[in-house]
C-alpha positions in Angstrom: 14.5 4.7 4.1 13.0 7.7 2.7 10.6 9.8 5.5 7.1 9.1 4.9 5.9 11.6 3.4 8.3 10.9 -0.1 6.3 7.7 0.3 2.8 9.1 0.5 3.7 11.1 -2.4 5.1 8.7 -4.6 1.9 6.7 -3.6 -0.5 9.5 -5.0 1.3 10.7 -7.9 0.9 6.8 -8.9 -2.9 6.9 -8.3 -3.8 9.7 -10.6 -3.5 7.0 -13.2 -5.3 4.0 -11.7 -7.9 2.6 -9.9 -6.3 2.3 -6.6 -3.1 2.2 -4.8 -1.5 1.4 -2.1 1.1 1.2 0.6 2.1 -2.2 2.0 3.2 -1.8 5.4 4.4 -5.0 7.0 4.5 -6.1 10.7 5.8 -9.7 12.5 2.5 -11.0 11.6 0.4 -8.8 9.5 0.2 -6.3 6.5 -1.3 -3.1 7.0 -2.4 -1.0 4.1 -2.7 2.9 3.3 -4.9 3.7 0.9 -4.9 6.4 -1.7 -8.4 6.6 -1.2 -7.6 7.8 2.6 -8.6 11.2 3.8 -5.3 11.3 5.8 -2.7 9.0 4.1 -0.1 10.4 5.6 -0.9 10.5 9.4 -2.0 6.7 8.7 1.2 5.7 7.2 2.7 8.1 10.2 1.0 5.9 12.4 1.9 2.8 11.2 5.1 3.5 11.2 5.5 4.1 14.9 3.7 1.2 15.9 7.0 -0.5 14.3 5.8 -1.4 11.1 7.8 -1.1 7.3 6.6 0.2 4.5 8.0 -2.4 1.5 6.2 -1.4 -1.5 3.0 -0.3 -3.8 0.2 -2.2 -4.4 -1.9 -0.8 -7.6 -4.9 -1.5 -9.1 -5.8 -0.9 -12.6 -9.8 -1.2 -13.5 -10.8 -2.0 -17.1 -14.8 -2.5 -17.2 -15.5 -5.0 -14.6 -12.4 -6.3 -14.5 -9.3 -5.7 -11.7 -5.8 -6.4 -12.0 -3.3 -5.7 -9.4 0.4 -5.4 -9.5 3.2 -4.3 -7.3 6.9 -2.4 -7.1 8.7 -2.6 -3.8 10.0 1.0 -2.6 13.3 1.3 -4.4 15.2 0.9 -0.8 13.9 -3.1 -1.2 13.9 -3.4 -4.8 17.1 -6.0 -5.0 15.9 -8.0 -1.8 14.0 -10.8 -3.6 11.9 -11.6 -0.4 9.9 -8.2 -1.3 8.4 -9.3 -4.3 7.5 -12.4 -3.3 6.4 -10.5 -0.2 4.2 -8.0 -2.6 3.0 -10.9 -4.7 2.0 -12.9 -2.2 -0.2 -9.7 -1.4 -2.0 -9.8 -4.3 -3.4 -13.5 -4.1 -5.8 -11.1 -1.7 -6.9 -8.9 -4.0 -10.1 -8.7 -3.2 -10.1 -8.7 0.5 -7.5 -5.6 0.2 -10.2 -3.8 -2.1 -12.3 -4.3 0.3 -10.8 -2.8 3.3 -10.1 -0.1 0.9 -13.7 0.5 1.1 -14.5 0.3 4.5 -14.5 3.6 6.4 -11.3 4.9 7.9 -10.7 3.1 11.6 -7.6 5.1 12.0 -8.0 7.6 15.4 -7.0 11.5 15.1 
């Protein structure tokens, strides 16, 4: 796995194009996001990680007018395991709850 900052990186460099992106980070029983919209994406992704979680892929989210469409790429370390885009997919059934927490402030502690 690249270190996290590649990921933040690759994360950003996607979002000066879009609406929105971001990291899926998955746990036993949860998904955690980073935002590109974060003040500190990397310490949050940092943080994430050491709690034990993975980073699988990018969700992004284009905006035309009122309208949102999301897609998803896992991180090219899962892009032949076929249980990370069904993984990613799956995500995006909950597009609107992960726009959402996008724009709720950040919880994360410094």
């Amino acid at each position: 796995m690249r270190n996290t900052s590649d990921l933040v990186n690759e994360m950003l460099t996607e979002a000066k194009n879009t609406y929105l992106v971001a990291i899926a980070v998955g746990f036993p029983n949860e998904t955690k996001f980073v935002f590109s919209s974060a003040k500190f994406p990397l310490i949050d992704l940092n943080k994430l990680v050491q709690m034990e979680g993975a980073p699988i892929g990018l969700l992004r989210f284009e905006k035309e007018n009122a309208i949102i469409q999301g897609s998803f790429s896992p991180f090219f370390e899962y892009e032949k395991e076929t249980w990370a885009g069904k993984y990613l997919a799956g995500l995006l059934e909950n597009a609107g709850d992960i726009l959402t927490l996008s724009q709720q402030p950040d919880l994360m502690e410094y």
